[in-house]
DSSP file (Angstrom, degrees, kcal/mol; ACC not computed):
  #  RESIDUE AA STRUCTURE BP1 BP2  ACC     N-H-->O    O-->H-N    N-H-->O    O-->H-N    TCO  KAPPA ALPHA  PHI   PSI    X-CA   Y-CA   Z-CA
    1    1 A X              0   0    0      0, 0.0     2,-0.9     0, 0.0    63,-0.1   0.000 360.0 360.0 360.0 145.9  113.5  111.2  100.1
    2    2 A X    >>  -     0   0    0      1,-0.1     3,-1.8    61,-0.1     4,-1.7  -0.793 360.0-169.6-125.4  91.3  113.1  114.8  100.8
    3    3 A X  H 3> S+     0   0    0     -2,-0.9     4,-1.1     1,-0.3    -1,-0.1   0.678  84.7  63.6 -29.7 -44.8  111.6  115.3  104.2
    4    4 A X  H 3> S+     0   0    0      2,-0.2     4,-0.9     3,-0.1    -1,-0.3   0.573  98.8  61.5 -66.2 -24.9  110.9  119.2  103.6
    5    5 A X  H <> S+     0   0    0     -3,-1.8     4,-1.1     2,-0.2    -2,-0.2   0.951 107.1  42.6 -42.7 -77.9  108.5  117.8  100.9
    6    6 A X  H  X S+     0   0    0     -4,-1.7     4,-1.3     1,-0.3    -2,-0.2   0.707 109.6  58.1 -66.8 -23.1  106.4  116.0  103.6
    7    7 A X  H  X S+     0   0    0     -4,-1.1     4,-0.7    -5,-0.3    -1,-0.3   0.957 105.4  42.3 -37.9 -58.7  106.5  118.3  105.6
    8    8 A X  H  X>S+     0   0    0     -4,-0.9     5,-1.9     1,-0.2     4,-1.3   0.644 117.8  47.0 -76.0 -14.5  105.0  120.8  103.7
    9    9 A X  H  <5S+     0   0    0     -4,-1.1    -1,-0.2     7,-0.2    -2,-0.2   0.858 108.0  59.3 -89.9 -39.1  102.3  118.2  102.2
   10   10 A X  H  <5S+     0   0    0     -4,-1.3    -2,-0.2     1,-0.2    -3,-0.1   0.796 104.6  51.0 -46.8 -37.3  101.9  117.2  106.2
   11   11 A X  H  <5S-     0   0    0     -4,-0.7    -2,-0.2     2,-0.1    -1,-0.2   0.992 138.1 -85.6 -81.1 -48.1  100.8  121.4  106.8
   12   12 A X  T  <5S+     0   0    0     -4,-1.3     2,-0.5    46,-0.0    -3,-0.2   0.181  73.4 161.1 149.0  -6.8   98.0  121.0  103.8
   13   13 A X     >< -     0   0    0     -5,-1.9     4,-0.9     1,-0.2     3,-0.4  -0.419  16.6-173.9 -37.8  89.7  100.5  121.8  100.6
   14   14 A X  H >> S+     0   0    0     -2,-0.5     3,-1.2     1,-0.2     4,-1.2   0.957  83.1  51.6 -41.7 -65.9   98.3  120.2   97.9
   15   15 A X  H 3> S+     0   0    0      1,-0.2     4,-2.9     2,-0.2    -1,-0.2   0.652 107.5  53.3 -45.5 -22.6  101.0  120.7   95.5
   16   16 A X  H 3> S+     0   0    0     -3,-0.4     4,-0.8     2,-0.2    -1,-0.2   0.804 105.7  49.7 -86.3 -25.9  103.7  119.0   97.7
   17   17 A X  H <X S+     0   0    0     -3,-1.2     4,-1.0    -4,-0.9    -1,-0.2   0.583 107.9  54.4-102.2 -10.2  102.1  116.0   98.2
   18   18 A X  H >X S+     0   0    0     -4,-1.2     4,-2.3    -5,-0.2     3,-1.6   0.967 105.2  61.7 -71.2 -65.5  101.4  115.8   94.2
   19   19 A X  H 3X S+     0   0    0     -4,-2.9     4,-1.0     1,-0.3    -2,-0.2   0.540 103.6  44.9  33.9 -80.8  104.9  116.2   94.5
   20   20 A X  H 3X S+     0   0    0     -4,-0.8     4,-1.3     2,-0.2    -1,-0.3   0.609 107.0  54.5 -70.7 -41.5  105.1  113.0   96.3
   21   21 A X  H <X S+     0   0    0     -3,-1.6     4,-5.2    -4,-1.0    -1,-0.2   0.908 108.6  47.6 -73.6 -59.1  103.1  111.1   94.5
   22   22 A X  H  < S+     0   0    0     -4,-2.3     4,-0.3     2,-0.2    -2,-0.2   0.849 106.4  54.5 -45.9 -46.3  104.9  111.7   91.3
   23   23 A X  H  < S+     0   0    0     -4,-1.0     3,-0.3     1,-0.2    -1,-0.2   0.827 123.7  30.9 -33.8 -57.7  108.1  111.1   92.5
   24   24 A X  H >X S+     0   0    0     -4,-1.3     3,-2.2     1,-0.2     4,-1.0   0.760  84.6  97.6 -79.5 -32.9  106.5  107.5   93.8
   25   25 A X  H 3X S+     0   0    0     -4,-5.2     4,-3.2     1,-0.3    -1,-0.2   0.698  82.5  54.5 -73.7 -17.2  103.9  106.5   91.4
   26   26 A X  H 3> S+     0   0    0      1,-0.3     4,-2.1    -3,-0.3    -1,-0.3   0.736 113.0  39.3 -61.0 -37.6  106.3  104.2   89.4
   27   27 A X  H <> S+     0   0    0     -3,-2.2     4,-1.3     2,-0.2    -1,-0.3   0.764 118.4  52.5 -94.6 -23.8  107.3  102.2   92.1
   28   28 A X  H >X S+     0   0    0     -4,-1.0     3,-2.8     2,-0.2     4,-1.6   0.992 108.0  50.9 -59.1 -76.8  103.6  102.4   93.4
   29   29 A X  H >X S+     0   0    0     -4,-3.2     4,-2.5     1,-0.3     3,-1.1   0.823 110.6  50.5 -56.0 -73.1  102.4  101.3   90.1
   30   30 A X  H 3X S+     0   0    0     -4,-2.1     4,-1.4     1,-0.2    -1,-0.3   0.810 108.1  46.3 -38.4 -32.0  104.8   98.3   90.2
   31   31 A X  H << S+     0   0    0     -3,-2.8    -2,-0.2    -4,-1.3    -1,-0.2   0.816 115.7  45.3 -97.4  -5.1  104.1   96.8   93.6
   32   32 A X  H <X S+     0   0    0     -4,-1.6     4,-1.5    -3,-1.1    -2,-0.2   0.934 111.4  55.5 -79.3 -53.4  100.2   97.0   93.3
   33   33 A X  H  < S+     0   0    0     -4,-2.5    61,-0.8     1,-0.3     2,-0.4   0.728 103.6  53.9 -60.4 -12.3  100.8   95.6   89.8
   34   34 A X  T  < S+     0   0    0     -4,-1.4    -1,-0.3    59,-0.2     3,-0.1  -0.547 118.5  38.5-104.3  76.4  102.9   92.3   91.4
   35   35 A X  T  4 S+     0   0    0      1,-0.7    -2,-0.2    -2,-0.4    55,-0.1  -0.220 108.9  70.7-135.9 -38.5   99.9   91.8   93.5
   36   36 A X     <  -     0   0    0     -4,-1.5    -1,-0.7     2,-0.1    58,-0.4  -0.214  63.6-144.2 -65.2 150.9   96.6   92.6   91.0
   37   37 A X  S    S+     0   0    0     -3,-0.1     2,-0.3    57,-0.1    -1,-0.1   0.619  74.6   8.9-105.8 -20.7   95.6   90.7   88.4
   38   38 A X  S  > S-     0   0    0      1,-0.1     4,-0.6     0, 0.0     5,-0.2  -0.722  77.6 -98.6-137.0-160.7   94.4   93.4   85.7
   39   39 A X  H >> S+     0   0    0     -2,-0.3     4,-4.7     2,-0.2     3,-1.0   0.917 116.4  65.6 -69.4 -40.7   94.6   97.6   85.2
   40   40 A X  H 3> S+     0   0    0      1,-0.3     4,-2.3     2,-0.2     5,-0.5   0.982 107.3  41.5 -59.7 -65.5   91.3   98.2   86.4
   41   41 A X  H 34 S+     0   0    0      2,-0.3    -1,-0.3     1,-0.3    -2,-0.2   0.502 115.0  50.2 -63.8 -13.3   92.5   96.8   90.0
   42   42 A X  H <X S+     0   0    0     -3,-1.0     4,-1.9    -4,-0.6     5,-0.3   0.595 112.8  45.0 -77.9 -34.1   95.8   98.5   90.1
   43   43 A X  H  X S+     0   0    0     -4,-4.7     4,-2.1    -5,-0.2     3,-0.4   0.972 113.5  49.4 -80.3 -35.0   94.4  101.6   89.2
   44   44 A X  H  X S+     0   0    0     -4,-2.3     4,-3.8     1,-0.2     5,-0.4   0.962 116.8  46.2 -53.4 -48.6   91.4  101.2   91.9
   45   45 A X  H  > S+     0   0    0     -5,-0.5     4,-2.1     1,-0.3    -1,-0.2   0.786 109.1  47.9 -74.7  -8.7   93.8  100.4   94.4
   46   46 A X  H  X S+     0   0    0     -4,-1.9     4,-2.1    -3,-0.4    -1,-0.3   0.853 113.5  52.4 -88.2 -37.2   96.4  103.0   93.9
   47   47 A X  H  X S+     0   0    0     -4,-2.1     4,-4.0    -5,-0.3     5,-0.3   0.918 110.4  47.2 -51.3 -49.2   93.7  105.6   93.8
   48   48 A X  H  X S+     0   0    0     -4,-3.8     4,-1.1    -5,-0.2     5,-0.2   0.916 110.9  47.1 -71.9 -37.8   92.5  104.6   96.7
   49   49 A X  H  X S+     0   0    0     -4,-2.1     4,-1.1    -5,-0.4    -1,-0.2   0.777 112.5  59.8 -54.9 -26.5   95.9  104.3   98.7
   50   50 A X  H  X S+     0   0    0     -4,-2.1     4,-1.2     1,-0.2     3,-0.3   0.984 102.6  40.8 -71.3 -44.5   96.3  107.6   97.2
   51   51 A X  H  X S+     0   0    0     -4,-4.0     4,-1.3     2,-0.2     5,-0.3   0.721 119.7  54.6 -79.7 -11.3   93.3  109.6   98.7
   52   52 A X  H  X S+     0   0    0     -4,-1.1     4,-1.5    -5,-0.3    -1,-0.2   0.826 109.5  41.2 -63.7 -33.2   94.2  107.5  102.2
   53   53 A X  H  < S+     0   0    0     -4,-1.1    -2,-0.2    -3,-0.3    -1,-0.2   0.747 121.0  45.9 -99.3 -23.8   97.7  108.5  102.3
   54   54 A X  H  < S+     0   0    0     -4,-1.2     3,-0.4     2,-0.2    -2,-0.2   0.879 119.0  41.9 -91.5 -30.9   96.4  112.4  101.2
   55   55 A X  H >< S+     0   0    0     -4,-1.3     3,-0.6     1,-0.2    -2,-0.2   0.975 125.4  36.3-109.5 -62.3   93.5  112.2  103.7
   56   56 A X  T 3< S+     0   0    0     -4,-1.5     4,-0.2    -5,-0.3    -1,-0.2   0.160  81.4 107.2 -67.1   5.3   96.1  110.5  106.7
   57   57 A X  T >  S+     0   0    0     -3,-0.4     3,-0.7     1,-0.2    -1,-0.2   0.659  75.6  63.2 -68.4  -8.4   99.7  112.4  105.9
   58   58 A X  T <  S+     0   0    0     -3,-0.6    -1,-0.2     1,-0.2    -2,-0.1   0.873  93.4  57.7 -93.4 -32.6   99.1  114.3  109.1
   59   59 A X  T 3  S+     0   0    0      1,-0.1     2,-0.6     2,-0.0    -1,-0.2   0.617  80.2 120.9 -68.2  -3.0   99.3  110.9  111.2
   60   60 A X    <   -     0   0    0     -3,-0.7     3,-0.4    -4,-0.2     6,-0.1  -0.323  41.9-179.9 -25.7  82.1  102.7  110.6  109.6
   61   61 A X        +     0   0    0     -2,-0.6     2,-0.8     1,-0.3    -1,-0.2   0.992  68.9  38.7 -79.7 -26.1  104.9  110.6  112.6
   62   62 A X    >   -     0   0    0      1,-0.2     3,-0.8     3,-0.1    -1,-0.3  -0.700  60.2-165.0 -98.7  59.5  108.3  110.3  110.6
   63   63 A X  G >  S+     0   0    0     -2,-0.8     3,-0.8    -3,-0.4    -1,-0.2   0.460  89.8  59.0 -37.9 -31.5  108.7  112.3  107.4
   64   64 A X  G 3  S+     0   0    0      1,-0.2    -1,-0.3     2,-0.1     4,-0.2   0.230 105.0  58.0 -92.1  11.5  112.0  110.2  106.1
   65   65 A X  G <>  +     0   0    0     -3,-0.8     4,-3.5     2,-0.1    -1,-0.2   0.119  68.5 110.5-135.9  33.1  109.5  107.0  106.3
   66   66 A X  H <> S+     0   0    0     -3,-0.8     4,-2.5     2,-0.2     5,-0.3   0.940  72.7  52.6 -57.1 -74.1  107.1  108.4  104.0
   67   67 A X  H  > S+     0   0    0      2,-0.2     4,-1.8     1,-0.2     3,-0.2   0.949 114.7  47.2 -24.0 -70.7  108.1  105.7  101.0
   68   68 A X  H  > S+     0   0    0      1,-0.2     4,-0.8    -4,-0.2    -2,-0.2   0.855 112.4  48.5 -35.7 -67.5  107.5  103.1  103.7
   69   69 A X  H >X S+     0   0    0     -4,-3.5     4,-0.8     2,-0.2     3,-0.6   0.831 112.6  43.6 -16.0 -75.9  104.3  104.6  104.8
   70   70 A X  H >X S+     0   0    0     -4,-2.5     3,-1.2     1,-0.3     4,-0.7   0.940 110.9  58.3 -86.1 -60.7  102.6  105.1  101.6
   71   71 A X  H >X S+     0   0    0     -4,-1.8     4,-3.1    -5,-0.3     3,-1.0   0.773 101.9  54.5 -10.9 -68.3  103.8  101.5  100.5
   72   72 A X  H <X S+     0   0    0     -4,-0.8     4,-1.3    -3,-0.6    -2,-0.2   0.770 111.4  49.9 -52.5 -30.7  101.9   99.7  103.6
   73   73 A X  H <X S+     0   0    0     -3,-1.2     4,-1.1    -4,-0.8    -1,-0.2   0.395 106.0  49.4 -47.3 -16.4   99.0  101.3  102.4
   74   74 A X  H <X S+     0   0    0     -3,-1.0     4,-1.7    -4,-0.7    -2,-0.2   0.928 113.1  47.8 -91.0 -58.5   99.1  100.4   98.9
   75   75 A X  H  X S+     0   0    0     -4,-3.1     4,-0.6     2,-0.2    -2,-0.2   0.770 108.6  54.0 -72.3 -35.4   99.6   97.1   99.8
   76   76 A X  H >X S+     0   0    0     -4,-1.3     3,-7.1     2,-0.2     4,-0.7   0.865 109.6  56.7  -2.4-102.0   96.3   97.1  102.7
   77   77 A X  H 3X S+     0   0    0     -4,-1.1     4,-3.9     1,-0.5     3,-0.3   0.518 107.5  44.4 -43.9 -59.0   94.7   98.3   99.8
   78   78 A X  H 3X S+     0   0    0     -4,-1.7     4,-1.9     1,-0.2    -1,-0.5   0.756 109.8  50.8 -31.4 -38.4   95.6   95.2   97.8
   79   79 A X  H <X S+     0   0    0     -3,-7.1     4,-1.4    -4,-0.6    -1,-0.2   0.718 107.4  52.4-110.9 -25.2   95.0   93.0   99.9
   80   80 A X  H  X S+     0   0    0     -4,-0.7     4,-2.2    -3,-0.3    -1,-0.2   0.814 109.1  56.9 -67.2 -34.3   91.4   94.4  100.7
   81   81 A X  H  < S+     0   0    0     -4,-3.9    -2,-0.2    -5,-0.2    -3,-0.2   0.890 107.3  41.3 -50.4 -50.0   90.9   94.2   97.1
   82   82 A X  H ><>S+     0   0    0     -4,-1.9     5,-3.6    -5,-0.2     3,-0.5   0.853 113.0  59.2 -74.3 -24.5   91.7   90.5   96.7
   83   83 A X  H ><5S+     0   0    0     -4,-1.4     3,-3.5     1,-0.3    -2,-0.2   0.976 106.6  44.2 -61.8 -65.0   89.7   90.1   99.8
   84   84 A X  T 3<5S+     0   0    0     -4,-2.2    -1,-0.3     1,-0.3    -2,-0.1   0.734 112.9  57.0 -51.2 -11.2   86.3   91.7   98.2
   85   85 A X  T < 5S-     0   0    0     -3,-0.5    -1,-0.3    -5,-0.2    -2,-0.2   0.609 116.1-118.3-106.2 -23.2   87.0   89.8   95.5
   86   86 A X  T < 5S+     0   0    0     -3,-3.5    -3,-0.2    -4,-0.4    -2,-0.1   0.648  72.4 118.3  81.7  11.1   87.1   86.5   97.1
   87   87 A X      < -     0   0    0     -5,-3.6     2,-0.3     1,-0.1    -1,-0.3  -0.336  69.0 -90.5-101.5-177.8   90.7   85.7   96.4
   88   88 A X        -     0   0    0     -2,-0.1     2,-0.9    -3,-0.1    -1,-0.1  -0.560  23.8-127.7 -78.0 158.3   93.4   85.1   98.5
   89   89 A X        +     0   0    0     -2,-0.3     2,-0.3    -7,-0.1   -10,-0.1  -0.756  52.0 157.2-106.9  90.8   95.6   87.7   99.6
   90   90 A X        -     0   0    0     -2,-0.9     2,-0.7   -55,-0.1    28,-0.0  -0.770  39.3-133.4 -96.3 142.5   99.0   85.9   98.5
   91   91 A X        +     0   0    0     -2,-0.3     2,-0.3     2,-0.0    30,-0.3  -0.788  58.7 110.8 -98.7 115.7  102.0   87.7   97.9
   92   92 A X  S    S-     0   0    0     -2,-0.7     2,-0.4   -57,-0.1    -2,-0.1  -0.881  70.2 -85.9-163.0 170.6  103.5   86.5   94.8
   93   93 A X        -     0   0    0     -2,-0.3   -59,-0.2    19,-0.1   -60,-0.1  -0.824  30.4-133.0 -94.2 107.1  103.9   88.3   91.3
   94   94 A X    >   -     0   0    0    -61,-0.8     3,-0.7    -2,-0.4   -58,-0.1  -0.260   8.9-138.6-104.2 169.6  101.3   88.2   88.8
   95   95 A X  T 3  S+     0   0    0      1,-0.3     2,-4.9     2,-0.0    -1,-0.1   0.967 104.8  69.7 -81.6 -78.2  102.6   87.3   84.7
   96   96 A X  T 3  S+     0   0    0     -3,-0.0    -1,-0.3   -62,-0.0    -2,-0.1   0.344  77.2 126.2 -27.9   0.1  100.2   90.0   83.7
   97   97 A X  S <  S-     0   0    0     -2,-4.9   -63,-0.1    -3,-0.7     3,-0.1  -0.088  82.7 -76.2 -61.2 173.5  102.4   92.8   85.3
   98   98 A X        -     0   0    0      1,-0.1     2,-0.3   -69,-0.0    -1,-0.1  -0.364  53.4-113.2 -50.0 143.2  103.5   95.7   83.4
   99   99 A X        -     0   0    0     -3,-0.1     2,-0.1     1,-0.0    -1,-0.1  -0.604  40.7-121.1 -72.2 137.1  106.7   94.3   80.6
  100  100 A X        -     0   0    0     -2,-0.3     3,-0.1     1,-0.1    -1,-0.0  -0.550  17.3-131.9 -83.4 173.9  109.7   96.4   82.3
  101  101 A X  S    S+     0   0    0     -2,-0.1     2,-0.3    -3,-0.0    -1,-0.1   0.526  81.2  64.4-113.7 -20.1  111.0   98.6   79.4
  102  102 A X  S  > S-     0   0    0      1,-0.1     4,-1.8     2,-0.0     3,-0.1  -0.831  88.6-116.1-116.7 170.1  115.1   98.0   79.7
  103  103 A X  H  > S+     0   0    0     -2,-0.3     4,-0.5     1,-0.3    -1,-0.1   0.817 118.6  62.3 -93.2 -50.0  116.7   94.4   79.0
  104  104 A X  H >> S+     0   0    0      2,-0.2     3,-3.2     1,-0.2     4,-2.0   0.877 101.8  45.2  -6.8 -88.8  117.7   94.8   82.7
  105  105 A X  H 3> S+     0   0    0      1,-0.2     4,-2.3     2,-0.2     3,-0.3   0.866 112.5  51.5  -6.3 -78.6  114.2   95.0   84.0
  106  106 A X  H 3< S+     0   0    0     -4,-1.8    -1,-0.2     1,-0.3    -2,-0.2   0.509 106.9  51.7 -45.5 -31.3  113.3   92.4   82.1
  107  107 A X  H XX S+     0   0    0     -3,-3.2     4,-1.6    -4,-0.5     3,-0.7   0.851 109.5  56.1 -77.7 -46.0  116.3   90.1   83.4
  108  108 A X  H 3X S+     0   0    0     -4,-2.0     4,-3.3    -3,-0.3    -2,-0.2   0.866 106.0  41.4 -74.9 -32.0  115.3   90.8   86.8
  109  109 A X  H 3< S+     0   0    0     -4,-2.3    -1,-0.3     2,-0.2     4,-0.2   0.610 106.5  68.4-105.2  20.7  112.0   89.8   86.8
  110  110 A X  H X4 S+     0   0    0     -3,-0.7     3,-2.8    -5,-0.3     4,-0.3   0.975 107.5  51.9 -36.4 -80.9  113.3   86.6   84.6
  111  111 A X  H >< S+     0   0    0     -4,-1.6     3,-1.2     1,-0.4    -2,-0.2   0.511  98.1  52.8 -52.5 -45.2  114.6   86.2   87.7
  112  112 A X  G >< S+     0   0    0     -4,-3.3     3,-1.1     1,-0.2    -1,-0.4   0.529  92.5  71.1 -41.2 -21.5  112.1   86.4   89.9
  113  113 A X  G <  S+     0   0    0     -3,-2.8    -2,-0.2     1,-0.3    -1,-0.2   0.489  92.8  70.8 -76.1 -25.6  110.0   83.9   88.3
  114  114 A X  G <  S+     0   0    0     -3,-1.2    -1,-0.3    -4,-0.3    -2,-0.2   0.762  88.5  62.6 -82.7 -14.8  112.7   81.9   89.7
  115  115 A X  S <  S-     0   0    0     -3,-1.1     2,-0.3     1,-0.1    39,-0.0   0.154  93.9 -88.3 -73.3-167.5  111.9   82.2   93.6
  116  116 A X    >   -     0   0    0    -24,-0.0     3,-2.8     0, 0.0     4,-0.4  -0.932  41.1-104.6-104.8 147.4  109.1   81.0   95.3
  117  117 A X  T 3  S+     0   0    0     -2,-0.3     4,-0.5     1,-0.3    -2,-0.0   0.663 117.9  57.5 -42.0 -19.4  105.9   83.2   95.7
  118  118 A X  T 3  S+     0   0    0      1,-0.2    -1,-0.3     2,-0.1     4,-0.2   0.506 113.4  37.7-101.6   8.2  106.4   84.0   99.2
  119  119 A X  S <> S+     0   0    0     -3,-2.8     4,-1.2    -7,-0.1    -2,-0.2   0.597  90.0  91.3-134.9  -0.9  110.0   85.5   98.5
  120  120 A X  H  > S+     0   0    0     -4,-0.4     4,-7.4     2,-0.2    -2,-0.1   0.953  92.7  43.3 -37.0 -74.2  109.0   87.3   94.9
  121  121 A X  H  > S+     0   0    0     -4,-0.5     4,-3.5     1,-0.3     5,-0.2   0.955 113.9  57.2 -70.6 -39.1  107.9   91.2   97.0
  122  122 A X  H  > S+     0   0    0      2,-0.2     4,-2.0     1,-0.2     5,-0.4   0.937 112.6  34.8 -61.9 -37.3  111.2   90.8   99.2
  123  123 A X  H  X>S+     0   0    0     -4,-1.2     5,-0.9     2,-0.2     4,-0.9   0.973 119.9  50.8 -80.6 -68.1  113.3   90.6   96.5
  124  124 A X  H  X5S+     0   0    0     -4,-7.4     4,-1.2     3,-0.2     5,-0.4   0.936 118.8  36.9 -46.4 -48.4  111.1   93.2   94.6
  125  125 A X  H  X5S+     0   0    0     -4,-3.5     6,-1.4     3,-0.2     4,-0.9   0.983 126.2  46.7 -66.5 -62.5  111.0   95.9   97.7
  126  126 A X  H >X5S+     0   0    0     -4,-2.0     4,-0.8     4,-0.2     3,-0.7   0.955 132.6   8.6 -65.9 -90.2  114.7   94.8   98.4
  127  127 A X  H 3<5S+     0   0    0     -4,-0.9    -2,-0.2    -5,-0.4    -3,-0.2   0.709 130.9  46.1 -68.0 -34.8  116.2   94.9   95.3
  128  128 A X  H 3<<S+     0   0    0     -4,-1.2    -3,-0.2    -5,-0.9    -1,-0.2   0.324 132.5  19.1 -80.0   1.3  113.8   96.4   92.7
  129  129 A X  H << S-     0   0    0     -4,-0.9    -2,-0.2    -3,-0.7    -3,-0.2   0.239 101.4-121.8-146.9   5.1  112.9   99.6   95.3
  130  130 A X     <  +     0   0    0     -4,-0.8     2,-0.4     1,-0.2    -4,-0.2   0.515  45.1 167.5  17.7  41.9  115.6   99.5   97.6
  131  131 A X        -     0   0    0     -6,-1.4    -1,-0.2    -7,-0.1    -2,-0.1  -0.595  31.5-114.5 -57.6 126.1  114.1   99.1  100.6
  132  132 A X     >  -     0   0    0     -2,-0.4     4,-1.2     1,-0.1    -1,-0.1   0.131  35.6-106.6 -17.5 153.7  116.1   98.1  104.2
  133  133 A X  H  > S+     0   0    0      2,-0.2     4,-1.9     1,-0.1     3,-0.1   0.951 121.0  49.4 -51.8 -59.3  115.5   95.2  105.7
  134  134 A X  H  4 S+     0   0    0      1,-0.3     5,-0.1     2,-0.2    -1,-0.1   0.932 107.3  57.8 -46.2 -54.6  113.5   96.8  108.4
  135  135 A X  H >> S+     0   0    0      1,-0.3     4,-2.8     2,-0.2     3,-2.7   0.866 103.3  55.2 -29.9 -65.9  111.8   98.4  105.9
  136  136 A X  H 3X S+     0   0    0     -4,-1.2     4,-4.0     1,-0.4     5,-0.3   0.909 113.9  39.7  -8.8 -78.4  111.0   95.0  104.4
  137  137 A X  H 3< S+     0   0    0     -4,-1.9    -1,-0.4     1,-0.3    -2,-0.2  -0.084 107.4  56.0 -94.7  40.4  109.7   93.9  107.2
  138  138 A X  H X4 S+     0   0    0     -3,-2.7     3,-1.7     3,-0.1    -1,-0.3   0.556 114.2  41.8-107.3 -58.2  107.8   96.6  108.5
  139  139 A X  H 3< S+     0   0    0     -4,-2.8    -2,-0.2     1,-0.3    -3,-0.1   0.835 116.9  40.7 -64.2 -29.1  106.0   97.0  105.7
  140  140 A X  T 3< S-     0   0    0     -4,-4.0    -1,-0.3    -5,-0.2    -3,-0.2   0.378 111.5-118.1 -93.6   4.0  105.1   93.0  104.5
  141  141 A X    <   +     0   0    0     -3,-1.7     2,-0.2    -5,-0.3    -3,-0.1   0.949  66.7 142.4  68.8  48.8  104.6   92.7  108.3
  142  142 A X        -     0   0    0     -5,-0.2     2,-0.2    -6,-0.1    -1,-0.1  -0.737  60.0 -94.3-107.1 166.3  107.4   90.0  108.7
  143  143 A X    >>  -     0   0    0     -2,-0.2     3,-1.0     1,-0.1     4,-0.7  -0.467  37.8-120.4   5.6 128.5  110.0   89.3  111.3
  144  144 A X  H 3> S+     0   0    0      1,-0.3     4,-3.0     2,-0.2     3,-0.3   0.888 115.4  45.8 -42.3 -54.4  113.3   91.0  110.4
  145  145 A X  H 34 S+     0   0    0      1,-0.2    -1,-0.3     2,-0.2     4,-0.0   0.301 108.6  65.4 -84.5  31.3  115.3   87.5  110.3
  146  146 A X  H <> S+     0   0    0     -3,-1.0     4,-2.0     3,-0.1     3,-0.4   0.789 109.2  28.2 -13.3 -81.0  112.4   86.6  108.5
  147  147 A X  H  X S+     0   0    0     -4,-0.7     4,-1.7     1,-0.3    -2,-0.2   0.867 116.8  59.0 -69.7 -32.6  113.0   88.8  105.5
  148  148 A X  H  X S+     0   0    0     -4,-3.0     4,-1.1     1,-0.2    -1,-0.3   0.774 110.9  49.9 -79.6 -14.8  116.8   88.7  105.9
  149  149 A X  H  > S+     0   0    0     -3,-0.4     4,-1.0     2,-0.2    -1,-0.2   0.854 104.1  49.3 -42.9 -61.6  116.3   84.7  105.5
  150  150 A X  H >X S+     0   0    0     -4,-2.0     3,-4.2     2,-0.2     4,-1.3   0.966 108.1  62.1 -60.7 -72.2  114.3   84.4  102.6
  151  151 A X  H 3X S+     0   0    0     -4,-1.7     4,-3.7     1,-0.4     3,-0.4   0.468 111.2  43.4  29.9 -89.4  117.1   86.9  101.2
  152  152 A X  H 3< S+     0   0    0     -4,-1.1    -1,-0.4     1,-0.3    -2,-0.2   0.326 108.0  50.1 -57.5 -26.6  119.2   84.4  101.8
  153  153 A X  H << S+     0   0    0     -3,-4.2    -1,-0.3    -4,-1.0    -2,-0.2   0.399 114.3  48.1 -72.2 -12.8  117.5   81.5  100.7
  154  154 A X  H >X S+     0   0    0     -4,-1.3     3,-4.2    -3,-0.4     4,-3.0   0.900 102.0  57.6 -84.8 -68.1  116.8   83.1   97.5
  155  155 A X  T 3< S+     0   0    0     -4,-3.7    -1,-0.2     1,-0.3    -3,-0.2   0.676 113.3  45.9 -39.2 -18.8  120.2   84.4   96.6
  156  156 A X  T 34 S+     0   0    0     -5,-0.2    -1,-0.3     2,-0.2    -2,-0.2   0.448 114.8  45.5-114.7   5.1  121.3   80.7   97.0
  157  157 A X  T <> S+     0   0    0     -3,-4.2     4,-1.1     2,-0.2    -2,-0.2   0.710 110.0  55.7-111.1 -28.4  118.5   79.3   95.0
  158  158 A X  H  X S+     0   0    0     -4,-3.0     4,-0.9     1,-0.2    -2,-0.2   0.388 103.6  51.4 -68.2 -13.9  119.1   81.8   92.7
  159  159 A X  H  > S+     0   0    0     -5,-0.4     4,-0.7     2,-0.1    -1,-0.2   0.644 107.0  57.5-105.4 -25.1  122.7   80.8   92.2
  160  160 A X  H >4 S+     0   0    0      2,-0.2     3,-3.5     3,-0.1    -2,-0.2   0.707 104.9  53.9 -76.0-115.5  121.7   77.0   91.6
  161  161 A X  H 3< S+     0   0    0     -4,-1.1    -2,-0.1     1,-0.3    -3,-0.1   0.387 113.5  31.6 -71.3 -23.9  119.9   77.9   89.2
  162  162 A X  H 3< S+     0   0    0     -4,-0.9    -1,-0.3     2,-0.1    -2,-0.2   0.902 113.5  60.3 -94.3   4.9  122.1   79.8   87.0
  163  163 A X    <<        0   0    0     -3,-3.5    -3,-0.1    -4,-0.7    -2,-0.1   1.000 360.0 360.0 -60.9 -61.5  125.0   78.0   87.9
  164  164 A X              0   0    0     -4,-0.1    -1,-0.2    -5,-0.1    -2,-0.1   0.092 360.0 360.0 -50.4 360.0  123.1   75.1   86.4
């Protein structure tokens, strides 16, 4: 993360906070798409985190937690979405996502398919985004030994099953 970036989007640097965005939209794109069920509702909700997070960078107090930031919003925004909508706001990983594009990708969210819904976005934010722990759980609004549980219950559910 480049701090001097957000800064400079923080004074009114249009360009810097395009920047920012570019850098992020990928990972963006993915974690609204593991909560939405079609395009139309990734794309509302990433637009709309976006002009939040452009409109609100100044209330930034921590440039190096910028990722985080931009992240809780996206996921708000989800969760207001399924809300209007009249769904639940669950966190769990929809089949419709984007196909990842390398055999990797692809393995990993094999793999995910293997958890239970409520441990699907830790594992994605943790492992597919590298987020901290804290991170984790700042953002999905969890307990720290929360997140760092499921982790842990996953990784061991995840080892039954391909041991088996």
């Amino acid at each position: 993360m480049n701090p001097l970036l957000v800064k400079r989007a923080q004074r009114g640097d249009a360009d810097a906070f395009v920047q920012l965005m570019e850098k992020h939209k990928l990972s963006l794109y993915k974690i609204a798409k593991s909560y939405l069920r079609n395009e139309e509702d990734v794309a509302d909700a990433l637009q709309d985190a976006i002009l939040s997070a452009y409109e609100h960078i100044g209330e930034l107090k921590q440039a190096a937690y910028f990722k985080t930031w931009i992240t809780r919003i996206l996921i708000n925004r989800c969760c207001d979405l399924l809300k209007n909508q009249k769904r639940l706001c669950s966190i769990e990983l929809d089949e419709n996502r984007a196909k990842p594009e390398a055999d990797g990708d692809r393995a990993f969210y094999e793999l995910l398919e293997e958890l239970p819904a409520d441990m699907r976005p830790i594992f994605l934010l943790y492992y597919g985004e590298g987020f901290r722990i804290r991170e984790i759980a700042q953002i999905l609004e969890l307990n720290v030994n929360t997140v760092k549980s499921k982790l842990q219950r996953g990784r061991q559910k995840l080892k039954e099953s391909i041991c088996h």
